[in-house]
C-alpha positions, 0 to 999 in steps of 0.5 A, spaced: 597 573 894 599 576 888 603 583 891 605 586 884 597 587 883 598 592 890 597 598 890 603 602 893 598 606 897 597 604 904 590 599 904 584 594 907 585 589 905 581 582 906 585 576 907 584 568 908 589 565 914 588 558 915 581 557 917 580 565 918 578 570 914 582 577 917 582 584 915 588 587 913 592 593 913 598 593 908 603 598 908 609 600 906 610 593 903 608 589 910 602 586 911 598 587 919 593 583 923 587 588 924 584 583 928 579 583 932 578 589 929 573 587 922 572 592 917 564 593 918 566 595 926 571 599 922 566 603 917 561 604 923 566 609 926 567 616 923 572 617 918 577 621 923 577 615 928 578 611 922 585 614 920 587 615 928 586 607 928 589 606 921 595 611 923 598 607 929 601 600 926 608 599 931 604 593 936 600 590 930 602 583 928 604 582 921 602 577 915 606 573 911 603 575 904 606 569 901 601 565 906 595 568 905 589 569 899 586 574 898 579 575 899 574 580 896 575 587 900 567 587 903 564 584 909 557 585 911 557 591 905 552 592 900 554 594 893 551 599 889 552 602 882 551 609 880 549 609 872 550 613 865 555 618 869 560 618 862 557 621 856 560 614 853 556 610 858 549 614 856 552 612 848 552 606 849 546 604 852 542 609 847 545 604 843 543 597 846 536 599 849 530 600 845 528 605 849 533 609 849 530 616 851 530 614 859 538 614 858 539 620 855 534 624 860 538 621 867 545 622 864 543 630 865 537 629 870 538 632 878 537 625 881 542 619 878 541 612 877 543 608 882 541 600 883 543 595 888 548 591 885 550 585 890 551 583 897 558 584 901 559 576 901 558 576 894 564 579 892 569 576 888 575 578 889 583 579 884 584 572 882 576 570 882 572 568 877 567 573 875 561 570 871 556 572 864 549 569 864 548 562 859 540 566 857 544 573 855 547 573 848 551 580 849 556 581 855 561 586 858 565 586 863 565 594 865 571 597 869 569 602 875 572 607 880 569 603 886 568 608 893 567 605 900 564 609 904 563 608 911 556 609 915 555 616 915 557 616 907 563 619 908 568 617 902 574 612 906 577 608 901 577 607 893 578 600 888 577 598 882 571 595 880 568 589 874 560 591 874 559 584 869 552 586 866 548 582 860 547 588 855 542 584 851 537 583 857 537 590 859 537 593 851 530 588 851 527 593 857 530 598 861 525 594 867 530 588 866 536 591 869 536 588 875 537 581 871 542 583 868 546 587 873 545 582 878 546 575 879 552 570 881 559 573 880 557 579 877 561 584 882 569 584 882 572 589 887 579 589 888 585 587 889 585 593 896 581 598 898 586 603 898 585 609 903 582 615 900 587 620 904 593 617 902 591 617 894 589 623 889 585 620 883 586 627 880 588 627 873 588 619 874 586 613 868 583 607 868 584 602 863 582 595 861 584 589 857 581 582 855 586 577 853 582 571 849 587 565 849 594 569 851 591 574 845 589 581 847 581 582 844 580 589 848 584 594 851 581 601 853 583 606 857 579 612 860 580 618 864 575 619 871 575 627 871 569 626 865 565 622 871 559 627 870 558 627 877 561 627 884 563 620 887 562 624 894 556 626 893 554 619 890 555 616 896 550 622 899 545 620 896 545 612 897 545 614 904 540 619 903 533 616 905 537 609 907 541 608 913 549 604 911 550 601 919 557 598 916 557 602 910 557 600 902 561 599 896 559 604 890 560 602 883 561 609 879 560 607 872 564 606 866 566 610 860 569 604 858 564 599 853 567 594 848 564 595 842 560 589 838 563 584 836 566 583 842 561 578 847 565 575 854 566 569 853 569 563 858 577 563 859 577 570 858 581 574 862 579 581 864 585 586 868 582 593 870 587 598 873 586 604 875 592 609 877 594 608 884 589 602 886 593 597 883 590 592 878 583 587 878 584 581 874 579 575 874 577 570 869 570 569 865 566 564 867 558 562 865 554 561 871 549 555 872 542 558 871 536 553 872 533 554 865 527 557 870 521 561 866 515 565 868 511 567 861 504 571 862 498 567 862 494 570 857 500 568 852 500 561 855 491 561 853 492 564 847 497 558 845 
């Protein structure tokens, strides 16, 4: 396990032992068992009960971090996203999208946007491999402030997230978003969930850099106070007409957006940091895709 990427704040963290995968907390530069305690019996208590538990650390055994790896922070949790909550955000996708008005409209709307971006055992972890589509002819890693509520939508922890995304799929037709956002190895979150009493994200930055060969091609950096919206009230609304029995990850949206020429290719390596969360780094892999179509009939009669 890599600790320089850690954050200094006390965290959860999901570790491999041998055969076993644990939640962890870390803490003070030491690693604790939490077992049999797992993160979804965790995030179906309340937030208060979760800090008294998380509080208490002296009968907890410890970890060798030198003999675990790190495993993504999610397990029976969903991840979902919020969309087109930074002006750079809504620009972008005008941008790529030929039609452009829907973004502009939801980046002021009542309601945000928020779509279903992966399951918890689809999570790849700090040090994984995150993916881009063989069928996309543009693609972006985009650096997100990740939140982890728990079952009554209260905010428990925070995390850098990597919401991978095909912006030539979803620039084709809005309707295509779900292709493009999810697919195999398409969300990195990580490398701890930093427990949101111990950090203040006030004033604080995230950046990212792609490195292509040991070069940098990339670097950005933004600041989380031009989030158009709450990252608390978020969460309240994904949990407004739909129950989170183990809680869920949300991806908050990005104000972080490569500009063209750049597509992801293979062998990049992507580090997103976020002040006080530590540092995710993956590297860029193309995903298998089974070469599968499924064109309109009255296009196959008219040919």
């Amino acid at each position: 396990m890599v600790i320089d990427d850690l954050p200094a704040a006390p965290a959860l963290l999901r570790v491999e032992a041998g055969a076993r995968t644990l939640t962890a907390l870390w803490r003070g530069g030491r690693l604790y068992d939490l077992s049999p305690l797992g993160l979804d019996r965790l995030l179906a208590m309340p937030r208060a009960e979760i800090e008294e538990r998380l509080e208490v650390v002296a009968s907890l055994p410890e970890l060798d971090p030198a003999g675990v790896r790190l495993a993504a922070p999610a397990e029976g949790q969903e991840v979902w996203a919020a969309g087109v909550t930074y002006l750079r955000s809504r620009t972008a996708r005008v941008e790529e999208s030929t039609l452009s008005d829907v973004y502009e409209r939801v980046y002021e709307a009542e309601r945000p946007e928020l779509f279903f971006k992966a399951a918890g055992w689809r999570v790849v972890p700090s040090g994984g491999e995150v993916g881009i589509r063989p069928d996309s002819g543009w693609d972006v890693p985009e650096p997100e402030l990740a939140v982890l509520a728990n079952a009554r939508g209260e905010v428990v922890a925070y995390a850098c997230g990597n919401d991978m995304s095909s912006r030539s799929i979803e620039g084709e037709n809005p309707l295509y978003l779900p292709q493009a956002k999810v697919y195999d190895r398409s969300c990195a979150i990580g490398p701890a969930a930093v427990l949101a009493w111990h950090v203040r994200l006030a004033g604080a930055c995230v950046r990212m850099s792609i490195r292509r060969r040991g070069e940098i091609v990339f670097e950005g950096e933004a600041a989380l106070a031009d989030m158009v919206r709450d990252p608390a009230e978020l969460c309240g609304v994904l949990r407004a007409a739909y129950s989170l029995p183990v809680g869920a990850w949300l991806l908050t949206g990005t104000s972080i957006v490569p500009d063209p020429p750049y597509t992801a290719a293979a062998g990049d390596l992507v580090s997103i940091s976020i002040d006080g969360l530590g540092t995710l780094t993956n590297r860029v892999v193309v995903v298998p895709h089974t070469g599968a179509t499924a064109p309109p009939r009255i296009h196959r009669q008219e040919g």
